[in-house]
C-alpha positions in Angstrom: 1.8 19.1 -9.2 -0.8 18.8 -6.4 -3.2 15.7 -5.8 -6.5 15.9 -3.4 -6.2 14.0 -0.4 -9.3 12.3 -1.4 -8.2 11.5 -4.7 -4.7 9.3 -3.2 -6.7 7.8 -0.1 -8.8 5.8 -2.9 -5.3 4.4 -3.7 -5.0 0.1 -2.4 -1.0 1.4 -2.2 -2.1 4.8 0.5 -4.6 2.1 2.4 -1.3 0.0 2.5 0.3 3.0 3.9 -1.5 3.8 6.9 0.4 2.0 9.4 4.0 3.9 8.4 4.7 7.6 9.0 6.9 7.1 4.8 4.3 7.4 1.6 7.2 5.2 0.0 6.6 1.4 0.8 10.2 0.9 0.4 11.2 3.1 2.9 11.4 3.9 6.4 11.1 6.8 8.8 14.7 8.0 11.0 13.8 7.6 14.4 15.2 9.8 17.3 17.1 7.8 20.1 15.2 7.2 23.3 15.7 8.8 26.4 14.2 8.0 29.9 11.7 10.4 29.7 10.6 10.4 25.4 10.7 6.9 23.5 12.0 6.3 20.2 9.7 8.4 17.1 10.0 9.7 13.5 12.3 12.4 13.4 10.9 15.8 12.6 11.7 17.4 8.8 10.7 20.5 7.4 10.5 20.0 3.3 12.7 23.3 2.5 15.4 22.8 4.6 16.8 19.0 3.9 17.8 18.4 7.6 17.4 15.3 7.8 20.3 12.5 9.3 22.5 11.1 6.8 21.5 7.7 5.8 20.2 5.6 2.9 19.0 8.6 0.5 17.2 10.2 3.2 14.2 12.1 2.3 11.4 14.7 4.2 8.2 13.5 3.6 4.5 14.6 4.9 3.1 11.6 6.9 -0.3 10.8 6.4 -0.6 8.9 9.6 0.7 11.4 12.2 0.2 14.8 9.6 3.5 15.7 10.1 6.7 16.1 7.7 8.8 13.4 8.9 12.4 12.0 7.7 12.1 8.6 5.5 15.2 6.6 4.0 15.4 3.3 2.0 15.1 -0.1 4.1 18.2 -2.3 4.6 18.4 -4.0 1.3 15.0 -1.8 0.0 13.7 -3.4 -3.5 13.2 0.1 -4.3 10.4 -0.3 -8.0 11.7 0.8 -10.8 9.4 1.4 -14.1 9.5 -1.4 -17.2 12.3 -1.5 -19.5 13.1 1.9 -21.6 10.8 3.5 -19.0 12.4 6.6 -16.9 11.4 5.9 -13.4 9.9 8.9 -11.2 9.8 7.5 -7.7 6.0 9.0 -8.0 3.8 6.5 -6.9 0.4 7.0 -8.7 -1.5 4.3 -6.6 -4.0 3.4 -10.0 -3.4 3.4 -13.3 -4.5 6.9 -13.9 -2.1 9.1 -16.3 -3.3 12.2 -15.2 -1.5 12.2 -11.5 1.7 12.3 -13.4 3.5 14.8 -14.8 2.9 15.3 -18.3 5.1 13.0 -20.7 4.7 10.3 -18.2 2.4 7.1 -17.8 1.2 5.6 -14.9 2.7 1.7 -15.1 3.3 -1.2 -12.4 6.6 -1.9 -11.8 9.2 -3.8 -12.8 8.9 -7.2 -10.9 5.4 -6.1 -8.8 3.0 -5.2 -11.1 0.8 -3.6 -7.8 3.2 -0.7 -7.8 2.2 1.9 -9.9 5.0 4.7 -10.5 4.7 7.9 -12.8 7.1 6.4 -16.0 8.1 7.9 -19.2 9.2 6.8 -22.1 12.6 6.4 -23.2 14.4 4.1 -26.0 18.1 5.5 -25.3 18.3 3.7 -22.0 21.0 1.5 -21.3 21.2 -1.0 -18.9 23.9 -3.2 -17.2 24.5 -6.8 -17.2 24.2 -8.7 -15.7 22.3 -6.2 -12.9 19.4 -5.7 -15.0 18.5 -9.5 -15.1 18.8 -10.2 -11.4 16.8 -6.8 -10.4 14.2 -8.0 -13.6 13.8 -11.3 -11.8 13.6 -9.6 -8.5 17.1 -11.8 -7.5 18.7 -8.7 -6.3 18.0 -6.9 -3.6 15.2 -9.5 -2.2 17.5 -12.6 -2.4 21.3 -11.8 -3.0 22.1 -8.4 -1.9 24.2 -7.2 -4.5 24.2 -7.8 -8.5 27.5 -9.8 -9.5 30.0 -7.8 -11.7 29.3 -10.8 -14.5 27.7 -13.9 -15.5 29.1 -17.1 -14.2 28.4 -19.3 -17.2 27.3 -22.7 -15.6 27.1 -26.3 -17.4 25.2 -29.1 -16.2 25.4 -32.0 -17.9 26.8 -30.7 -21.0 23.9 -28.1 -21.3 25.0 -24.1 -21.0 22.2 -22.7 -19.0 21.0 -19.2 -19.4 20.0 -17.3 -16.3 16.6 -17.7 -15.0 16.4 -21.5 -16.7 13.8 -23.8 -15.3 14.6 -27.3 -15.1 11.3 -29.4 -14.6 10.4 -32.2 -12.8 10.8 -34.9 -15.5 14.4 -33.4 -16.2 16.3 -33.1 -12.7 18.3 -36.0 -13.4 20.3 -33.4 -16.1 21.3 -31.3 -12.4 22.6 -34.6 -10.8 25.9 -33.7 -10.8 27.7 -30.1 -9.4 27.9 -27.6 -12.9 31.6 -26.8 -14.4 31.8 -22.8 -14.2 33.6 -20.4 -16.1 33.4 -16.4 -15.0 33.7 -14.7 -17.8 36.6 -13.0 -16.4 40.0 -14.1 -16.0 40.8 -15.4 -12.2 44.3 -14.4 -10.3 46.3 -17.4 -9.5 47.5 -15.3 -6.0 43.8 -15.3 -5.0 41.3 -18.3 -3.6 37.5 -18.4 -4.0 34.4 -19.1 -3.0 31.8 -21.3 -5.0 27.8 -21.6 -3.4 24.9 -22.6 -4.5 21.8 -21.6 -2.3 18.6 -23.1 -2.9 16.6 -19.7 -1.9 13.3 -21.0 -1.3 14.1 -23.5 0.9 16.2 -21.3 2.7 19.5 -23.9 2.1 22.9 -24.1 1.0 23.1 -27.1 -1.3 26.7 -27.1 -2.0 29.6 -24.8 -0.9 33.5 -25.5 -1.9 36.1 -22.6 -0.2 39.9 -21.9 -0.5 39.7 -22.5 -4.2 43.0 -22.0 -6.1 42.8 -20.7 -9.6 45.5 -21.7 -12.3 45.9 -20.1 -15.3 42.9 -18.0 -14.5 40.6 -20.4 -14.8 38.8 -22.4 -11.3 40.7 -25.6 -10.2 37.4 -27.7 -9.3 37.4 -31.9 -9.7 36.4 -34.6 -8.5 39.0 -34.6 -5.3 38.1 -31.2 -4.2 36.9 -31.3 -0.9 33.6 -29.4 -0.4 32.2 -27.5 2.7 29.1 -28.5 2.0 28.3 -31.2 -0.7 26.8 -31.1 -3.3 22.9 -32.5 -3.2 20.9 -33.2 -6.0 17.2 -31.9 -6.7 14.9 -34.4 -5.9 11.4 -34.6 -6.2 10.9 -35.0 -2.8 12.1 -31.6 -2.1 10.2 -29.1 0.4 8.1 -26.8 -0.1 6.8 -28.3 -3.3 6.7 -26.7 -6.5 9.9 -24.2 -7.9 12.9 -23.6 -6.1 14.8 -20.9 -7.1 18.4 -21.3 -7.4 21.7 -19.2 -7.0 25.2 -20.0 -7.7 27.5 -17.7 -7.2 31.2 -16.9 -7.1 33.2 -14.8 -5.1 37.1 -13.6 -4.6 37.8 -13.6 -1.5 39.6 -11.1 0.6 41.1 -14.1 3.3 41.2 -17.6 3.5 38.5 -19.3 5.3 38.9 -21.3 8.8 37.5 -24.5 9.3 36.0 -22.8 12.3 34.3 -20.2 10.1 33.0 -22.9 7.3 31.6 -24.9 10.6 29.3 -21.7 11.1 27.5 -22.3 8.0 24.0 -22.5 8.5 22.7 -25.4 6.5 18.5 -24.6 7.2 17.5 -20.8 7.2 20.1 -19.7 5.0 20.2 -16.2 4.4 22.8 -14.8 1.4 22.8 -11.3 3.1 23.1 -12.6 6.6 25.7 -14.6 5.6 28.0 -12.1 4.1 27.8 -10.0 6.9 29.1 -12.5 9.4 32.0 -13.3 6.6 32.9 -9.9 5.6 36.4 -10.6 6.9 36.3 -13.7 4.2 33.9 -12.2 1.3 33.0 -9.3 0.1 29.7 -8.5 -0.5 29.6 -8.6 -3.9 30.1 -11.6 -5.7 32.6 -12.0 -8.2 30.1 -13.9 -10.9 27.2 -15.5 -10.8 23.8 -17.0 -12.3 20.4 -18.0 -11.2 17.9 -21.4 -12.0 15.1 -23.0 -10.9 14.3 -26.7 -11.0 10.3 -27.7 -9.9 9.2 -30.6 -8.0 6.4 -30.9 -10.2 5.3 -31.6 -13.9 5.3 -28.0 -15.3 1.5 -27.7 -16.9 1.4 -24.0 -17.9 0.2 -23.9 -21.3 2.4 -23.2 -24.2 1.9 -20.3 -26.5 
């Protein structure tokens, strides 16, 4: 299927594009290494061939900016669209919601999480999706905040109350988050192994409590009151910066050595990045976590209006 030039420049997604050699927002152009006498630029493709460098699902793709085919692949950590739920996705952008530049069968719909994306989408109840990946990619958790989806839930309590991913604690109720959450993983934990238990407060760029070397016994965690944390654990208060919802990420992870007091004195407390972070510590963690679970508290009265 062919669109008119004129027909995708009326797009707000192609105006977006102007100022990168890829038509995909997520991705980027391969550049050539620079030499002395030519700097660094998009690496030449020809559509037919597929010669372009191996990388992160490299693709050839014609550049509207320099009108050239030119080799694109996925940004570190890309949060590549997908369409809405029991939608096929067709990495088509359609740049307004206009059926007909889509192949037949398929709808023009914003994407899942960023509703400005229009991809070419069809139908489809069979789809199946994995947990819990789907709800962190849904909430757009995973890739923009933790790198990778956890192979399952952590199941957290606070205060005696089970919370279910994505639960929002308001303003009047933080005192129910006063005290660190007992955690199960919904898997069973090997006694031989020690883990890893954080809790990053992702919009303020923190780590609000961090316990390492923990010893499992009987598969389960062996977390109380004596258990010395890395970083302890600090309460929501209203008082918090910036103002408004914070969103919240505990996770835990097996890890692969035990940490050094010298590492756990490298921990960031301000700026906290969860992909950063793993990649200095991937002698100590791997990158996926083990479990985890997501919540947000707010520094303010929630007034949406109930349905």
């Amino acid at each position: 299927m062919r669109f008119s030039t004129s027909e995708n420049l009326d797009s707000h997604l192609v105006k977006g594009w102007s100022n990168s050699d890829c038509v995909r927002p997520w991705q980027q152009a391969q550049m050539s290494k620079p030499t002395l006498r030519i700097p660094s630029r998009a690496i030449e493709c020809h559509p037919e061939d597929h010669n372009c460098p191996a990388g992160r699902n490299p693709v050839c793709q014609y550049s509207l900016r320099s009108q050239k085919y030119v080799c694109c692949e996925d940004k570190k950590d890309a949060d590549i669209p997908t369409c809405p739920k029991y939608y096929e996705t067709l990495l088509l952008p359609c740049g307004s919601s206009v059926d007909s530049q889509c192949p037949r069968g398929y709808r023009c719909l914003g994407s899942l999480g960023d509703d400005s994306i229009k991809l070419c989408c069809k139908p489809n109840r069979t789809l199946e999706y994995r947990e819990p990946e789907h709800t962190f990619r849904e909430n757009r958790i995973v890739p923009r905040l933790l790198p990778v989806a956890p192979a399952y839930e952590l199941i957290a309590t606070f205060n005696d109350e089970q919370i279910s991913m994505g639960q929002l604690f308001d303003a009047s109720i933080l005192d129910r988050l006063a005290d660190p959450p007992v955690m199960s993983a919904g898997v069973e934990l090997h006694d031989e192994k020690l883990y890893t238990i954080v809790i990053a407060d992702a919009t303020a760029k923190a780590v609000t409590w961090l316990v390492a070397n923990i010893a499992a016994f009987d598969g389960q965690l062996e977390i109380h009151r004596r258990t010395k944390s890395a970083v302890s654990y600090q309460t929501p208060d209203l008082t918090d910066k910036p103002v408004g919802m914070h969103t919240m990420i505990l996770a835990l992870f097996e890890q692969n050595d035990t940490w050094t007091q010298k590492d756990l004195a490298r921990i960031a407390m301000d700026d906290f990045h969860f992909g950063e972070w793993l990649e200095e510590n991937a002698h100590v963690l791997p990158s996926q976590p083990l479990a985890a679970t997501f919540y947000g508290y707010s520094t303010k009265k929630d007034d949406r209006k109930r349905i």
